[in-house]
C-alpha positions as CSV (number, residue, x, y, z in Angstrom):
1,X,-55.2,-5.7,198.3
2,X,-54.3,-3.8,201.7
3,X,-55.5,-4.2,204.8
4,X,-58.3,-1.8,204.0
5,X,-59.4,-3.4,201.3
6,X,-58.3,-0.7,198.7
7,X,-55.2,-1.2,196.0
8,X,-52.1,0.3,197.2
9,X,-51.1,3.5,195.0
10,X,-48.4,2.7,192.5
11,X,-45.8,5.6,192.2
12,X,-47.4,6.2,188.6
13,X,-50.1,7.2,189.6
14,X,-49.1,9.4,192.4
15,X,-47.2,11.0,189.7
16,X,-50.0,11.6,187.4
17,X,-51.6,13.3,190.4
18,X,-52.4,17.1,188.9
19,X,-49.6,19.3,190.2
20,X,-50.0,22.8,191.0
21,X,-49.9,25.4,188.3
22,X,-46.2,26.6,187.9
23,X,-45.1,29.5,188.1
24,X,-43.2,31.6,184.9
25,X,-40.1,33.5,186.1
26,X,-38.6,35.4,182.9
27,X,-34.9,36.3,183.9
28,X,-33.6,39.6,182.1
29,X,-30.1,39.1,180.6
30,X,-28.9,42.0,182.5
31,X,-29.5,41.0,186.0
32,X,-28.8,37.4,185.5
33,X,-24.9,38.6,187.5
34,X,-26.9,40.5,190.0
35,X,-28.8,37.7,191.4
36,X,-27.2,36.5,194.5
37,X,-26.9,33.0,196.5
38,X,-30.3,34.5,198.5
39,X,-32.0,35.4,195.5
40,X,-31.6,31.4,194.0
41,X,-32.6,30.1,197.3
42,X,-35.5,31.7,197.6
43,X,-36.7,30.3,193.9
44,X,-35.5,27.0,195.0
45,X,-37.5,26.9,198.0
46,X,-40.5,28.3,195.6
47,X,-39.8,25.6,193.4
48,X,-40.2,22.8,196.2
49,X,-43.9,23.9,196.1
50,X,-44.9,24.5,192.6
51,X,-43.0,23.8,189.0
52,X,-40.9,26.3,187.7
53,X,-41.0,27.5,184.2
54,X,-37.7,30.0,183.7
55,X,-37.6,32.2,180.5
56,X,-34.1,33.8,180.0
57,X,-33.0,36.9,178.3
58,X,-29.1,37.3,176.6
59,X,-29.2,41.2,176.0
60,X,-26.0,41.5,178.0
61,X,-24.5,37.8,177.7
62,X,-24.7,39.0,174.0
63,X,-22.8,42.3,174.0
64,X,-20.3,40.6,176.1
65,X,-19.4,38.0,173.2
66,X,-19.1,40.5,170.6
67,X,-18.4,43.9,170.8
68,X,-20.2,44.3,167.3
69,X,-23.9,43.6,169.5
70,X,-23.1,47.1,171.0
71,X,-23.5,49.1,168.0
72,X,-26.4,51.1,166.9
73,X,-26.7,49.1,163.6
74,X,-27.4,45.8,165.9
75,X,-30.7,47.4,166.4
76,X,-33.3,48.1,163.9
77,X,-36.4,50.0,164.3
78,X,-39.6,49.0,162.3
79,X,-41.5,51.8,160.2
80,X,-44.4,51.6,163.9
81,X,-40.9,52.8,166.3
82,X,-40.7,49.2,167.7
83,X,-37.2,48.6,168.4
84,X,-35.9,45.0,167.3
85,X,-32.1,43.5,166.9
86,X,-30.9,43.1,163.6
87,X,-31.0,39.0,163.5
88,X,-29.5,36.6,160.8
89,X,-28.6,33.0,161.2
90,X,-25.1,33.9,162.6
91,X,-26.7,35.9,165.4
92,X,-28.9,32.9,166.5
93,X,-25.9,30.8,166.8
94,X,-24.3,33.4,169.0
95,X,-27.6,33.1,171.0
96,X,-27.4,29.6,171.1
97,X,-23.9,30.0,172.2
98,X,-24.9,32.2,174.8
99,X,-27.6,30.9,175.9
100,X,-26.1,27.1,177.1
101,X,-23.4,28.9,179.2
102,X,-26.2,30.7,180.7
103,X,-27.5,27.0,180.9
104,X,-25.0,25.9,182.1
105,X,-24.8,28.2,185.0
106,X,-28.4,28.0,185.7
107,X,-28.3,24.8,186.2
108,X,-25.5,24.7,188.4
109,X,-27.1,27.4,191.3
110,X,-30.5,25.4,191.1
111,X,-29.4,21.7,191.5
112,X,-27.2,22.5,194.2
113,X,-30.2,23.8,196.3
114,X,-31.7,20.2,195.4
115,X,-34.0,21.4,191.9
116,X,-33.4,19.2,188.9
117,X,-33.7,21.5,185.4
118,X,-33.6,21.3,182.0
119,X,-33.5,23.1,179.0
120,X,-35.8,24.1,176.0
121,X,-34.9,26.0,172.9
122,X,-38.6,27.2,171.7
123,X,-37.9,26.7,168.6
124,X,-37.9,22.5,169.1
125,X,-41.4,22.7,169.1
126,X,-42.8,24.9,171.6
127,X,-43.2,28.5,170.3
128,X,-44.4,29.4,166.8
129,X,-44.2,33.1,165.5
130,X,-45.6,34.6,162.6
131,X,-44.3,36.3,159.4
132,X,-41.7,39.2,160.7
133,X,-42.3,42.9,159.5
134,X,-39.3,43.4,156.5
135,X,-39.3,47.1,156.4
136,X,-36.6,49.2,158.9
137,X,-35.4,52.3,159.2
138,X,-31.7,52.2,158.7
139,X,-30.6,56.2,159.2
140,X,-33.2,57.9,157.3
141,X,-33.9,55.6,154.8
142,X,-36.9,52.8,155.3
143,X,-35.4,49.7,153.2
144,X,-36.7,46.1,152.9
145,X,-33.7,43.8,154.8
146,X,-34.1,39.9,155.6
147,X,-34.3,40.0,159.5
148,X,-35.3,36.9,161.8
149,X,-37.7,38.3,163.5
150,X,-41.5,37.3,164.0
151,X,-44.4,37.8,166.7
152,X,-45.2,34.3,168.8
153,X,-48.5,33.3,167.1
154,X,-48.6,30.1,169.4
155,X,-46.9,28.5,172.3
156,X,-47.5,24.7,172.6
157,X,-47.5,23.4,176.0
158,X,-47.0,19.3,175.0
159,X,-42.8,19.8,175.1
160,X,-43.1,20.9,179.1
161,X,-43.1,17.2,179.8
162,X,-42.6,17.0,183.7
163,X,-44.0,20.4,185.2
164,X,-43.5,19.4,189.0
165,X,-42.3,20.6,191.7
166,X,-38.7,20.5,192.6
167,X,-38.3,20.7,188.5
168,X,-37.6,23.5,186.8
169,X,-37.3,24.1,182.8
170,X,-35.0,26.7,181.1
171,X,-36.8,28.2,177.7
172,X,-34.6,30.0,175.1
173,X,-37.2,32.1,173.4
174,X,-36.5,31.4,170.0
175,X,-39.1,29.9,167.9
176,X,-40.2,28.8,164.3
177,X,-42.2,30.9,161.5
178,X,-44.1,28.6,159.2
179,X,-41.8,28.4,156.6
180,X,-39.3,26.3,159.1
181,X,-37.7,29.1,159.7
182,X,-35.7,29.6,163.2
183,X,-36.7,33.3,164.7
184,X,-35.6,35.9,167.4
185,X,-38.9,36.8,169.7
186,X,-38.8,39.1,172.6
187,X,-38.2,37.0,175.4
188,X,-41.0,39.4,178.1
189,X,-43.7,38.3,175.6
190,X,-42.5,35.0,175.1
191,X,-42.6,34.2,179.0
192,X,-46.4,35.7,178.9
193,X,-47.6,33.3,175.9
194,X,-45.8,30.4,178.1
195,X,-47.7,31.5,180.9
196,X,-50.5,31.5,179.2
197,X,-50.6,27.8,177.3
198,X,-48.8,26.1,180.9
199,X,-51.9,27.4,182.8
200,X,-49.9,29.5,184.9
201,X,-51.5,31.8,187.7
202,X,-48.4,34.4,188.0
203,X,-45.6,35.4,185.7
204,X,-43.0,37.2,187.6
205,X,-41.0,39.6,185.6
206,X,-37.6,40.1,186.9
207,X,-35.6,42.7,186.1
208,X,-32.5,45.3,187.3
209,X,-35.7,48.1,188.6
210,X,-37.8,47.9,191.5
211,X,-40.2,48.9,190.3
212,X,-42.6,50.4,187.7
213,X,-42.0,54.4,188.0
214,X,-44.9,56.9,186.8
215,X,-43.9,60.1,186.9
216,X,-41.2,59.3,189.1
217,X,-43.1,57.8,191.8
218,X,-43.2,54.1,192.1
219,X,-46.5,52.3,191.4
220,X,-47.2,48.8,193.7
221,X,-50.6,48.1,191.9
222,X,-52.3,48.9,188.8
223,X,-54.6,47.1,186.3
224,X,-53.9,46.1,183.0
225,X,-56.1,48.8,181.4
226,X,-54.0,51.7,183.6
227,X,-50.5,49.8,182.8
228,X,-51.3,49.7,178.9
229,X,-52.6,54.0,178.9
230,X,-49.0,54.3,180.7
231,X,-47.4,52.1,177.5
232,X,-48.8,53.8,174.7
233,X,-48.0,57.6,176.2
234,X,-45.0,57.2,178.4
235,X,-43.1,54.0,178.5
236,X,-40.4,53.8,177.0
237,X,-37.2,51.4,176.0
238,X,-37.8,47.4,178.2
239,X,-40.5,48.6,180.4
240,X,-42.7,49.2,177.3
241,X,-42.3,45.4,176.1
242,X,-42.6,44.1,179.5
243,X,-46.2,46.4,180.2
244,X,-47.2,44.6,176.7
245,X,-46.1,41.8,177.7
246,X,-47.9,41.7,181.4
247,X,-51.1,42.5,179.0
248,X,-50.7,39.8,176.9
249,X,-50.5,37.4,179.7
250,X,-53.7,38.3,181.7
251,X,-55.5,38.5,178.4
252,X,-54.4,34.6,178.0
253,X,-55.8,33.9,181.6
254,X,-52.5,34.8,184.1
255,X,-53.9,36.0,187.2
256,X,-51.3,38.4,187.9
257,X,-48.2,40.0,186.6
258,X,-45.4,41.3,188.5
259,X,-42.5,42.8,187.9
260,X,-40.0,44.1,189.7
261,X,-36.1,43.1,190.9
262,X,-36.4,41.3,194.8
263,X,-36.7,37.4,195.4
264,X,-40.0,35.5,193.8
265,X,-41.2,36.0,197.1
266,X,-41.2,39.3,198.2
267,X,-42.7,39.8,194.6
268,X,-45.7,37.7,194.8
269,X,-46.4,39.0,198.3
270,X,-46.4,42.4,196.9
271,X,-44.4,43.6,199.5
272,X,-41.8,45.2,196.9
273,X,-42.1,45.6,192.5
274,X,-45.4,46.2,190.8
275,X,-48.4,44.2,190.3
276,X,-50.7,43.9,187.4
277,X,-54.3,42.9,187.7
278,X,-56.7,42.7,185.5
279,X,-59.1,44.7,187.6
């Protein structure tokens, strides 16, 4: 007993104290280089407060490897118009390949600014996806191919072991169908469904644009509603999948989305990118 007649606190139990809900960062492939020594410290000081929950892209990393993942044929489009890349087991090992030197490099920029990390392929448990769609156009010609693809059915929170601050993890958004099957997913929706199941107030969309553009014009605030009438009649290309993506993660309890290409800060101040409410 202490003086004050209560038990001391072990240091379990101060560790089992509820920490704050983390925060989801998804990290486009292409601006990954673009991100300088400012840029990390900022997320490292970010990540002294609350846990961090990184979701990385390997669009570029990808085309870098191979010059064959620059082709039109590494891109398929389904009989809808949604755009998807041609996957087969050989391209999930070059994401695999990929994604630890992007790791590996991760890693590196956040535990010298004093933020331990680690890594998690989805597909070890964490992120399910359904049965892909098997028909693409290839030219002309709408054909049944084999392509390992599906749509996240199901995120599973239980692997995110030590969400805390000063800790960040790394997901690889690949996941697993229900015939065991290891699958692509589009890494914007992924980070919304891990939003989602972690509890998460904000998901932070980063990417190589300030800003969501309508019209030309940059937009600093719109609701969900407005941001998915600008998706179905005049997004196009990423920012289409990121708008369904922001969506998806307010409709699974994210407070806001934002999206934009400044430091975390700056971007859930709202002093730069765009933010997504859903009212």
């Amino acid at each position: 007993m202490s003086a004050t007649g209560k038990s001391p606190q072990s240091p379990e139990s101060r560790e089992d104290r509820k920490s704050p809900p983390p925060t989801v960062v998804k990290l486009g492939g292409s601006c990954l280089d673009d991100l300088d020594g400012t840029w990390w410290d900022d997320l490292a000081r970010h990540g002294q407060e609350r846990p961090l929950v990184l979701v990385h892209g390997w669009s570029k990393p990808l085309k870098r490897l191979s010059p064959r993942y620059s082709e039109p044929s590494a891109i398929l489009r389904d009989r809808y118009g949604n755009q998807s890349r041609w996957t087969t087991p050989e391209v999930i090992a070059d994401i695999k390949t990929v994604s630890t030197r992007m790791a590996e490099e991760v890693f590196g920029r956040l535990e010298r600014r004093g933020i331990s990390a680690e890594r998690l392929l989805g597909s070890d448990g964490l992120v399910s996806a359904g049965e892909g769609e098997r028909w693409w156009w290839q030219g002309k010609q709408l054909v049944e191919l084999e392509n390992l693809v599906g749509p996240i059915t199901g995120v599973d929170p239980a692997p995110l072991k030590s969400l805390r601050p000063g800790h960040a993890h790394l997901i690889t958004p690949l996941a697993r169908n229900a015939a065991g099957q290891e699958v692509n997913t589009d890494a914007d929706r992924a980070a919304a469904a891990v939003a989602g199941a972690t509890g998460a107030s904000d998901l932070v969309l980063v990417t190589d644009v300030a800003h969501l553009l309508i019209d030309g014009e940059p937009v600093s605030r719109i609701t969900a509603q407005a941001a998915a009438d600008f998706r179905d009649k005049g997004a196009t290309g990423g920012m289409r999948k990121k708008l369904r993506a922001a969506g998806e993660a307010l409709e699974r309890g994210v407070e806001r989305v934002t999206i934009g290409s400044a430091s975390v800060t700056d971007l859930l101040a709202a002093r730069t990118g765009t933010v997504i409410t859903r009212t």
